[in-house]
C-alpha positions in Angstrom: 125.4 224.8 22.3 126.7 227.9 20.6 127.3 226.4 17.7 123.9 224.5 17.2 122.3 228.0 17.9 124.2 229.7 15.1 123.7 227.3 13.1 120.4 227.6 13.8 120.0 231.4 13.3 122.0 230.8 9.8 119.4 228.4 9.0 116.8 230.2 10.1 117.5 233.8 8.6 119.4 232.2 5.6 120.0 235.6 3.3 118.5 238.3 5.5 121.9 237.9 7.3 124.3 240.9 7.0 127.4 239.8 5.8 130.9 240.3 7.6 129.1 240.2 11.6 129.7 237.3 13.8 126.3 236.8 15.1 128.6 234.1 17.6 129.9 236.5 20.2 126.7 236.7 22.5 125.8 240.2 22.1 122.6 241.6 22.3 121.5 244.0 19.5 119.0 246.0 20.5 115.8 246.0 17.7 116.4 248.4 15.1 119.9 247.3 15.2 118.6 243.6 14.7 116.5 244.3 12.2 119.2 246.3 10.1 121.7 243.2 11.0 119.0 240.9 9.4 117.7 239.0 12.7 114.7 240.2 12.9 111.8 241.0 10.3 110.6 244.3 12.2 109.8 245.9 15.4 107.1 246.5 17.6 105.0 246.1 20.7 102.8 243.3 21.7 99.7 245.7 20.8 100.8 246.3 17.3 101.3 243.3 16.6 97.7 241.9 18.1 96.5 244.6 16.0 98.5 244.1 13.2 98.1 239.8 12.9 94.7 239.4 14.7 92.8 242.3 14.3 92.1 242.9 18.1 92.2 246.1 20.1 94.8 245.7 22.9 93.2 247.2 26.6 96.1 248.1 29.2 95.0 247.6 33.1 97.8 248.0 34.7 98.7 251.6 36.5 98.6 254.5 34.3 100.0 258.2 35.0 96.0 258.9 35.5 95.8 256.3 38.3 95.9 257.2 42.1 99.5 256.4 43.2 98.4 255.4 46.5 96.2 253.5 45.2 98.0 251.8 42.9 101.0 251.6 45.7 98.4 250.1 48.4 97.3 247.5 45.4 100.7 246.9 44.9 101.5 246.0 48.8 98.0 243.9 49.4 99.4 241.3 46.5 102.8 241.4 48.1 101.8 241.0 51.4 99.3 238.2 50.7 102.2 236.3 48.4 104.6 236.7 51.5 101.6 235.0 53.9 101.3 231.9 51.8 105.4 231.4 50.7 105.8 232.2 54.7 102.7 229.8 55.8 104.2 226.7 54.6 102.6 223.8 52.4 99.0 223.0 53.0 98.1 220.3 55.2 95.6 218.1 53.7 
């Protein structure tokens, strides 16, 4: 399987590849290292790149630093409490 992956990524990224590095060994770059290394084209967030390919404003509504934290801890322990009901319930009868 390694092989057919590097293959793959030589395929793939063809001359964008950096010369001399075994891309091989299983190590994680992180992305501006990637990008330098020639495995990536660039780097960004999923909202820039909405933006960017799509035109579309990105909206966030998930807990913010503006939020209550106990109500965004409460939220939290509803969800988790009504997950562990069902998994703990068993399957449906029917």
């Amino acid at each position: 399987m390694g092989g057919f992956f590097l293959a793959e990524v030589k395929a793939r990224r063809g001359q964008a590849l950096k010369s001399g590095v075994d891309f091989g060994t299983g190590e994680v770059w992180p992305g501006p290292e990637a990008k330098e290394l020639g495995l990536v084209d660039g780097v960004a967030t999923v909202d820039d790149f909405v933006a960017t390919h799509w035109g579309m404003k990105t909206y966030d509504y998930g807990p913010s630093a503006d939020s209550s934290p106990f109500l965004t801890r409460s939220l939290q322990d509803a969800i988790a409490g009504a997950v562990r009901r069902l998994a703990l319930s068993g399957p449906a009868v029917q």
